[in-house]
C-alpha positions in Angstrom: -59.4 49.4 63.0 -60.8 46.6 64.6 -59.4 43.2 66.1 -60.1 39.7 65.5 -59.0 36.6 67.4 -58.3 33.9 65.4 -57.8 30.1 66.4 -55.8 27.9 64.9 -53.8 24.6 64.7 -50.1 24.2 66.1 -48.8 23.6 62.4 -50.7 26.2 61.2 -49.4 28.8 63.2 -46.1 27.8 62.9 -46.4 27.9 58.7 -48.1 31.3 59.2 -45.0 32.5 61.2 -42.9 31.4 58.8 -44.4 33.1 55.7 -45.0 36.5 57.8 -41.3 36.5 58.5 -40.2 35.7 55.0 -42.0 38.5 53.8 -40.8 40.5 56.3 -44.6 41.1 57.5 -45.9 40.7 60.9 -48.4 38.1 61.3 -51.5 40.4 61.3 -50.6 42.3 58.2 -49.5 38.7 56.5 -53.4 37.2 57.7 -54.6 40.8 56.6 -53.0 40.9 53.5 -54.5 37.5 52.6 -57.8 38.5 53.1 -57.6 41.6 51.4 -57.0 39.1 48.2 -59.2 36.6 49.0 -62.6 38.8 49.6 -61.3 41.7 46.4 -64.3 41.8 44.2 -62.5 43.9 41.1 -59.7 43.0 38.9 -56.6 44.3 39.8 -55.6 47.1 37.4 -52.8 44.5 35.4 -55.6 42.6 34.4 -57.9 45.7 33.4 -55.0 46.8 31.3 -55.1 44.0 29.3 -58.5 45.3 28.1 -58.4 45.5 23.8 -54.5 44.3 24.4 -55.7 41.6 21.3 -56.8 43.7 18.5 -57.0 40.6 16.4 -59.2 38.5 19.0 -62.6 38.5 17.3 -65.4 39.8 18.9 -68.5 37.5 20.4 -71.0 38.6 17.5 -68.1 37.4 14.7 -67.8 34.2 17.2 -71.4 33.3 17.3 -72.0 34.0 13.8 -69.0 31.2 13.3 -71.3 28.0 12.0 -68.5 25.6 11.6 -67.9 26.2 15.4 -69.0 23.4 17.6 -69.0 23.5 21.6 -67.0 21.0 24.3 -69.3 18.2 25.2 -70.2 19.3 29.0 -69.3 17.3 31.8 -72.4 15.7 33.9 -72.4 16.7 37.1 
């Protein structure tokens, strides 16, 4: 395991202690934690569960076959 040192603001630090400590976390595994979420490439397995949950959602062939379907104007960018 390695170790990182992180820098950060006064108000940020003190909000990070705070959340840690609510979650009865220390502040590594709270920043870890965090990161573990925000760089997870894969669904989490809820999600993946949900797979076929809709049996009545129609599939993407019966969709684009759907003439009388029209598409959302597209914002400009």
């Amino acid at each position: 395991m390695s170790q990182v040192t992180i820098y950060m603001n006064e108000s940020i630090e003190k909000k990070v202690k705070e959340l840690a400590k609510s979650m009865n976390m220390s502040i590594s595994k709270y920043i870890t934690t965090l990161l573990e979420e925000k760089t997870n490439t894969e669904w989490s397995s809820e999600v993946q569960n949900l797979c076929g949950a809709w049996s009545d959602f129609p599939s993407l062939s019966t969709l684009r076959e759907n003439e009388s379907a029209t598409d959302v104007p597209r914002e400009s960018l």
